[in-house]
Structures are given as C-alpha cells and as structure tokens.
Steps between C-alpha positions, in 0.01 A plus 500: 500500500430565151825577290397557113737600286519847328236547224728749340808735560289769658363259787887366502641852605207527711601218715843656587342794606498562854125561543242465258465784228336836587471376830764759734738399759354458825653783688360712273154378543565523868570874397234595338272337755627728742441792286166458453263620809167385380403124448276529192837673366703146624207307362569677127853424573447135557284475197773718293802266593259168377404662155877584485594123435513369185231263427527134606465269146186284506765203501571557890180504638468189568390265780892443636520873526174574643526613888220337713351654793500888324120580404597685164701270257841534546820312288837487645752354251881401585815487304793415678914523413779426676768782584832275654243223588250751678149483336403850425119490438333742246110561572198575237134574618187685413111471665188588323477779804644818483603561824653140540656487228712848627521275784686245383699761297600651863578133568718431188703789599598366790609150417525461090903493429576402827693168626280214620646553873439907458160480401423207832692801728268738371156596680290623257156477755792759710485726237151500386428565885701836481340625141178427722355335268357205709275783691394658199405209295261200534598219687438308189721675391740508719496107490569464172810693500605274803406228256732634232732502786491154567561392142807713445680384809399100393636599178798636633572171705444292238758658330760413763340133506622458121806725556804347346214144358582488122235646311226225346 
C-alpha cells in the first residue's frame, strides 16, 4: 500500500474527503444511470464522471500504484487513517482511458472514505452488474475493473493487518 504524505494543504483536505473531488456520491451515480435510457448517453456519463476528477500528480503514477491485469494504465494510490483504531482508507486513481478512468471514478465512489471492514463488505463487481456495465463494455474491460477490485480490497486488509502496529 503506498501511503505518501500530503504534497500540500490542498491534497491534505483532499484526503479527509469522503470520495475523491468532483467525483459524486455513489447513489447519485446510481441515479443518474437510471435516468438515462440510451447507452451512448451512459457511455458520455462514464466518460463525464472520469474528466470530473482532479488530475492525479505525476508523483503517483508510479509502479506501486500501477494495477496489473487492466489493459489501459491504471494507478490506484492509498492513504490510510485511523478513526478509534479503525483504518479508514482514502483512494486516488486516474487511467490514460477515458472511459476507465470514469470507471474507477464510479469505483472511488463507492469505497474512498470508507472503513477498511466497509469497503471488504462492499461488492463493487454487484454494483457494476446492475449499472450493466459488464454487458455493455469489453471484457477487457470489464477485467480490469475486477482488477481494480482486487487491489482495493488487498488494500483494505492490509490495513487491518497493521491496525493498531506503530507506524515505521
């Protein structure tokens, strides 16, 4: 898990947030998926949602964030905190491909903010299922958000591994 400390008060308040910036709470994603009729309008959406996110800084893409097993380039980055001894794990991403990278915006606002133990309860594959994305994009695709997947959730447990170690 890569923890890097804050490059400047901006990226501090960012981490507190609950999901990343410009990036909307899930349930209103999950609303405005079911408002539009038309996949090319979802597809937009998708795309819309990625560009929303603030740019990630050259710094994290780096080999510890990049996810393997997606076919675009994709960077994951972790910051964790402890709330009463629960790690609550803040997430950071961007891909070089639109329509991944509102992918793992979709997938931000589902488990950035959250406690470790949340995010491992949480079935993000579930929900990308019901958006229907998994039939309406490539199974390369689709794979590489089950990739993204993966990494969260090992994140997430090795944040409970470490819970309550004293910090190096």
């Amino acid at each position: 898990m890569q923890h890097t400390a804050p490059e400047s008060p901006r990226q501090l308040e960012r981490s507190e947030q609950a999901t990343e910036p410009g990036v909307p709470p899930i349930d209103d994603i999950i609303e405005n998926f079911a408002l539009l009729d038309e996949w090319d309008d979802r597809y937009r959406y998708v795309i819309e949602l990625g560009r929303g996110m603030d740019p990630l800084p050259d710094i994290h893409r780096c080999d510890a964030n990049k996810v393997a097993g997606c076919a675009s380039q994709v960077w994951l980055g972790t910051m964790a905190r402890f709330d009463d001894q629960q790690p609550v794990l803040h997430f950071y991403g961007d891909s070089d491909a639109h329509i991944v990278r509102g992918l793992v915006a979709i997938l931000l606002a589902v488990v950035s903010g959250k406690p470790a133990d949340q995010i491992l309860a949480a079935d993000p594959i579930a929900l990308f299922d019901r958006l229907g994305l998994r039939e309406h994009l490539t199974p390369q695709r689709s794979n590489g958000f089950r990739s993204m997947v993966t990494r969260i959730r090992a994140d997430a447990q090795q944040a409970l591994a470490n819970q309550g170690k004293p910090a190096e």
